[in-house]
N, C-alpha and C positions, 0 to 999 in steps of 0.2 A: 549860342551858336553864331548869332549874327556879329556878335565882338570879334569870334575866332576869324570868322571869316574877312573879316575889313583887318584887323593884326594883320593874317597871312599875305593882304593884299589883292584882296577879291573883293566884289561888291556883291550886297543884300538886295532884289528886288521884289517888292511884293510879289508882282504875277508873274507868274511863268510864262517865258516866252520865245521859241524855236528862234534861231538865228539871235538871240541874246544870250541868255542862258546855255551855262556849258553843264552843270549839275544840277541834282536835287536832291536834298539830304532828307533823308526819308527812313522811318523806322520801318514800317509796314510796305508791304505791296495793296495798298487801296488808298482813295480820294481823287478828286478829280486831276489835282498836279501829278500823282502818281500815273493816271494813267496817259494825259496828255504826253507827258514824258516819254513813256514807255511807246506810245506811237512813235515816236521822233525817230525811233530806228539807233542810230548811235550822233544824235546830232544834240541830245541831255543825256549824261550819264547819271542813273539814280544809285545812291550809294549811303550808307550808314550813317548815322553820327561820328560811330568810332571812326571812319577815316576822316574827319575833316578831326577829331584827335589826334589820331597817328601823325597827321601833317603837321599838328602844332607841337606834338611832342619831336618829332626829328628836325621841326625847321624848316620843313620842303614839302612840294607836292610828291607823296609815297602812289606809286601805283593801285588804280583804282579797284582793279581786279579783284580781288580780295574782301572787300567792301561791298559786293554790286547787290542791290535788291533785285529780286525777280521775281517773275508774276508767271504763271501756265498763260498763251495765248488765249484758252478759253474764257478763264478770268477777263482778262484784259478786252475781250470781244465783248463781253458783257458791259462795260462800262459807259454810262453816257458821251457822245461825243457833242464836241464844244468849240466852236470855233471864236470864243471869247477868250481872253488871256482867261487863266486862273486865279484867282483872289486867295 
């Protein structure tokens, strides 16, 4: 994934982090990147493996929509909150 994403011309950084990070490639809705994210409101958009595929298969950023992970709010209330970047 981190190859695709530096090809497409995006960068890889360990932590997640609001006002850097614009996505999070994520299988599941759980962990703690997942849920930091999912606080963000739409400021991280979390979304599949297959679109950051779709983007390398067409060449271009394909709209996200499509792709989005998502979690129930109850789920997401449950999760530890973290005011540390995520590792």
């Amino acid at each position: 994934m981190h190859a695709i994403v530096t090809l497409l011309g995006g960068k890889h950084t360990g932590n997640l982090m609001v006002n850097v990070n614009t996505h999070l490639i994520a299988e599941k809705a759980e962990g703690a990147k997942f849920f930091e994210a999912y606080r963000s409101g739409d400021a991280i958009l979390i979304v599949t493996p297959e679109w950051l595929k779709e983007c390398k298969r067409q060449g271009k950023k394909v709209p996200e929509n499509e792709y989005e992970v998502r979690s129930t709010p109850t789920v997401a209330l449950l999760a530890p909150v973290t005011s540390q970047p995520c590792n």
